[in-house]
N, CA, C and O of each residue as an XYZ file, in Angstrom:
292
protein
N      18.081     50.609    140.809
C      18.608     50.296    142.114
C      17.458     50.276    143.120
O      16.640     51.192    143.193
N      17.435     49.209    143.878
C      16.231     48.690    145.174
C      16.807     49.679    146.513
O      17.952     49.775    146.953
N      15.477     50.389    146.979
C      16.194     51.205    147.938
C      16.280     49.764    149.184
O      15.592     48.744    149.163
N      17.301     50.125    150.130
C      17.579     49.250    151.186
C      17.548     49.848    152.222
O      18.599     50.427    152.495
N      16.141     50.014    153.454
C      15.792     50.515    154.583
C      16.692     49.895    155.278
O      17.020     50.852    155.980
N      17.339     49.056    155.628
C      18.332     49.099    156.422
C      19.709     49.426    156.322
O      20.529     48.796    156.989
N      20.022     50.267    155.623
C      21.135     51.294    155.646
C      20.759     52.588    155.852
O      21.710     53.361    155.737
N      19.588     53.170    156.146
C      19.511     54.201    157.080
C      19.797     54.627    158.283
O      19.488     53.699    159.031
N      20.297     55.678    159.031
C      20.965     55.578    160.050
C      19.996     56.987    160.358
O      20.139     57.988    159.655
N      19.462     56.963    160.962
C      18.784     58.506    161.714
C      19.494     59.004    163.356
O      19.514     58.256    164.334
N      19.909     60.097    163.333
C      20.190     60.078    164.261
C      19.937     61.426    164.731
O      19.957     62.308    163.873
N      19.600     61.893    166.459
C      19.277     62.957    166.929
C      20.303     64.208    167.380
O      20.511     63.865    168.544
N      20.736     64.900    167.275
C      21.355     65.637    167.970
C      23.146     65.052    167.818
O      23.991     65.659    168.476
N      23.525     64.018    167.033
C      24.249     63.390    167.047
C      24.469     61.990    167.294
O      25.454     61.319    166.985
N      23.116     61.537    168.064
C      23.167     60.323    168.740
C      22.608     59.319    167.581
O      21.836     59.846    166.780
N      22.865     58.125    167.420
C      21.785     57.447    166.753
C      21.141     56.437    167.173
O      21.460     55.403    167.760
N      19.622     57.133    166.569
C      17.961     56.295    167.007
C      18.095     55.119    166.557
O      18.115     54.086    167.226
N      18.219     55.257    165.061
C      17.850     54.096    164.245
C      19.378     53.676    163.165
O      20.217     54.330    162.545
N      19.147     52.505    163.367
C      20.421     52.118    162.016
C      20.364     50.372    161.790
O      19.644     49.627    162.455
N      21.067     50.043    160.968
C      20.233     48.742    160.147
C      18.637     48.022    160.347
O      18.390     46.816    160.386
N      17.727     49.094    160.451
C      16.349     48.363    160.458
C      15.990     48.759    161.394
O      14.860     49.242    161.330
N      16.651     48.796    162.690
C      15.800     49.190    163.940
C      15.991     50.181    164.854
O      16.770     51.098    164.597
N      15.454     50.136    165.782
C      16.178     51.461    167.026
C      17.297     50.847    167.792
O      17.464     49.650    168.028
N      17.810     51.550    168.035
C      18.944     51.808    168.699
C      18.873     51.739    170.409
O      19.460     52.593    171.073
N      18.349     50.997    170.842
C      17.914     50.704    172.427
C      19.275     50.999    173.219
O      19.147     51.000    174.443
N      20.579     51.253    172.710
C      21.512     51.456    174.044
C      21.537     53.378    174.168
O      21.986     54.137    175.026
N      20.987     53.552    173.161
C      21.002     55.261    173.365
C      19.488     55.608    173.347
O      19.076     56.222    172.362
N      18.829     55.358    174.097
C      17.549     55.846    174.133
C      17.182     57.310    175.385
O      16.439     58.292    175.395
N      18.333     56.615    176.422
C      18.367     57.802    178.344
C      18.929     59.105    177.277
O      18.473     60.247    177.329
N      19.952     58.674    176.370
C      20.761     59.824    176.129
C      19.519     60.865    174.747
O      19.436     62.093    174.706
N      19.011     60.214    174.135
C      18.344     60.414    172.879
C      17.157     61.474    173.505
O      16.918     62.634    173.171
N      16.531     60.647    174.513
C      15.593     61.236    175.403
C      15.601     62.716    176.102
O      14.735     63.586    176.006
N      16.894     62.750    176.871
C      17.455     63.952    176.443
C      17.771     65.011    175.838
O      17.525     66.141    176.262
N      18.457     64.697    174.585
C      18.431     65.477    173.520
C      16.825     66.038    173.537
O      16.450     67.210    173.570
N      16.289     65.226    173.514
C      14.551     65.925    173.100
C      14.181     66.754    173.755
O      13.076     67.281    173.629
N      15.242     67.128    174.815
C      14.241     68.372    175.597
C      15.483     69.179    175.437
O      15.710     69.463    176.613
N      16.621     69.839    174.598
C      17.003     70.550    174.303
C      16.451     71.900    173.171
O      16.013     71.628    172.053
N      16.576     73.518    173.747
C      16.502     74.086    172.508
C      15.967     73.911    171.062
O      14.976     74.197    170.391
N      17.427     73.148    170.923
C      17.313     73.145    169.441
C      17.694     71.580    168.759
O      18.557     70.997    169.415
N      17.299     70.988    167.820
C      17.461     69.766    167.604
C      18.248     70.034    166.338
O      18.382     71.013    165.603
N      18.716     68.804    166.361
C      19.250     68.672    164.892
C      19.114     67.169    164.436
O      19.680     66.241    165.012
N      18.107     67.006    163.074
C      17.795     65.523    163.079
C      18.771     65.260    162.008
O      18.985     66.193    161.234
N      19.443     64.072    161.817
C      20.072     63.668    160.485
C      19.806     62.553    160.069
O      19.959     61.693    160.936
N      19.379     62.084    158.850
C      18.760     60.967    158.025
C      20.095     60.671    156.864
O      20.499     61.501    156.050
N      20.570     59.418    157.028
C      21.355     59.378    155.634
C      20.960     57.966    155.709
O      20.886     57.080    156.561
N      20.666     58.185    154.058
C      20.039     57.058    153.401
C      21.045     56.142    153.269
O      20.545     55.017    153.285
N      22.213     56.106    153.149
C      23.035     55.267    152.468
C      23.308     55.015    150.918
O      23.777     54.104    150.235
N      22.844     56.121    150.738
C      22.838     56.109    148.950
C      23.558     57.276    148.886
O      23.668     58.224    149.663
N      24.203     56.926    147.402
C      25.157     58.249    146.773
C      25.617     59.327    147.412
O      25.900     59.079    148.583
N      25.781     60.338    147.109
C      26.264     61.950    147.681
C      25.893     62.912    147.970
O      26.553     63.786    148.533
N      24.325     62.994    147.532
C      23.676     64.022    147.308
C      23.484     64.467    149.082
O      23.534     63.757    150.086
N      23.248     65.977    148.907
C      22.764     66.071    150.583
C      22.178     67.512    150.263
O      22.347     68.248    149.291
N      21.294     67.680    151.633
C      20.441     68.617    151.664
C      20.352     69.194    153.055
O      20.645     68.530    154.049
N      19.918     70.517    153.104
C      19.873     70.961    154.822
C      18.513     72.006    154.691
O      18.231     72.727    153.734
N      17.787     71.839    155.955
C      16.302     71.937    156.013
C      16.194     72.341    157.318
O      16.225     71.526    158.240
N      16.005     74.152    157.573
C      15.633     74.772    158.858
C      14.517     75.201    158.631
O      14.180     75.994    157.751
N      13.767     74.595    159.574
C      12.461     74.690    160.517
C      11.807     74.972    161.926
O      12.513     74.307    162.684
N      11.039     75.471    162.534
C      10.707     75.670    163.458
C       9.352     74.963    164.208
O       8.594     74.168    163.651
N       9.248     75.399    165.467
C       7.957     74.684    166.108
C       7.516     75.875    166.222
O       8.398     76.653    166.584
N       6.220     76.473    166.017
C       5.511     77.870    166.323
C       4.669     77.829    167.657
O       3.717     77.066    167.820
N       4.968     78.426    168.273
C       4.321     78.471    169.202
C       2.779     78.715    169.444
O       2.347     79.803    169.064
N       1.887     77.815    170.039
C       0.530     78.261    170.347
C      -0.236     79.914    170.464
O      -1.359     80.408    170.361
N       1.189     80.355    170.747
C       0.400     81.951    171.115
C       0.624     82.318    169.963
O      -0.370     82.817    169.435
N       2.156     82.261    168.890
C       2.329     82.839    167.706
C       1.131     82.464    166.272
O       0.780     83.193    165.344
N       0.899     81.592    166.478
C      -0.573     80.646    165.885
C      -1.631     81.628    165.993
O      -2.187     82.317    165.138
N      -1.800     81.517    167.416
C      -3.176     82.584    167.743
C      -3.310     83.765    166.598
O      -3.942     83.979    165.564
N      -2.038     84.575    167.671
C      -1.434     86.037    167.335
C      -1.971     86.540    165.428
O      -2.718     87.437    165.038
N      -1.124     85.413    164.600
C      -1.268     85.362    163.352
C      -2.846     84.758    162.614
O      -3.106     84.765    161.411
N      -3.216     84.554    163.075
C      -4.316     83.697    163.016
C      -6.092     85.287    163.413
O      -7.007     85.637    162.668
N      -5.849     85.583    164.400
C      -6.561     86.769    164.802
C      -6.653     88.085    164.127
O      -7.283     89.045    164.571
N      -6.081     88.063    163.189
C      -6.716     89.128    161.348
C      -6.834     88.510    160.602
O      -6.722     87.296    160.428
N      -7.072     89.274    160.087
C      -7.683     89.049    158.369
C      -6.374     90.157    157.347
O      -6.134     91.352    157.514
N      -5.773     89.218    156.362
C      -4.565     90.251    156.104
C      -5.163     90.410    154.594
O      -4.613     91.162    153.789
């Protein structure tokens, strides 16, 4: 089976960026938004089969970097 990039649908926080091939230009004010919330939630579905997966991650902060970074463990 040929994967088909345009049945991906990505979408931010609920909204969607991208879907058959391209961006999504009528939700971009709202998308934009989302980006300066807390916490994000990205979702990617390929358009293939059933399978699914969930993936928590963080942004570390510059000082927590430092902090960890400043011994030797």
């Amino acid at each position: 089976m040929n994967f088909d990039p345009e049945r991906i649908v990505l979408c931010l926080n609920g909204i969607p960026i991208f879907r058959g091939g391209a961006p999504v230009g009528s939700t971009r004010g709202r998308a934009e938004k989302a980006m300066k919330a807390h916490d994000l939630e990205i979702e990617v579905n390929l358009g293939e089969g059933r399978a699914a997966a969930r993936v928590w991650t963080c942004d570390l902060s510059h000082k927590y970097v430092d902090i960890n970074a400043s011994y030797i463990s």
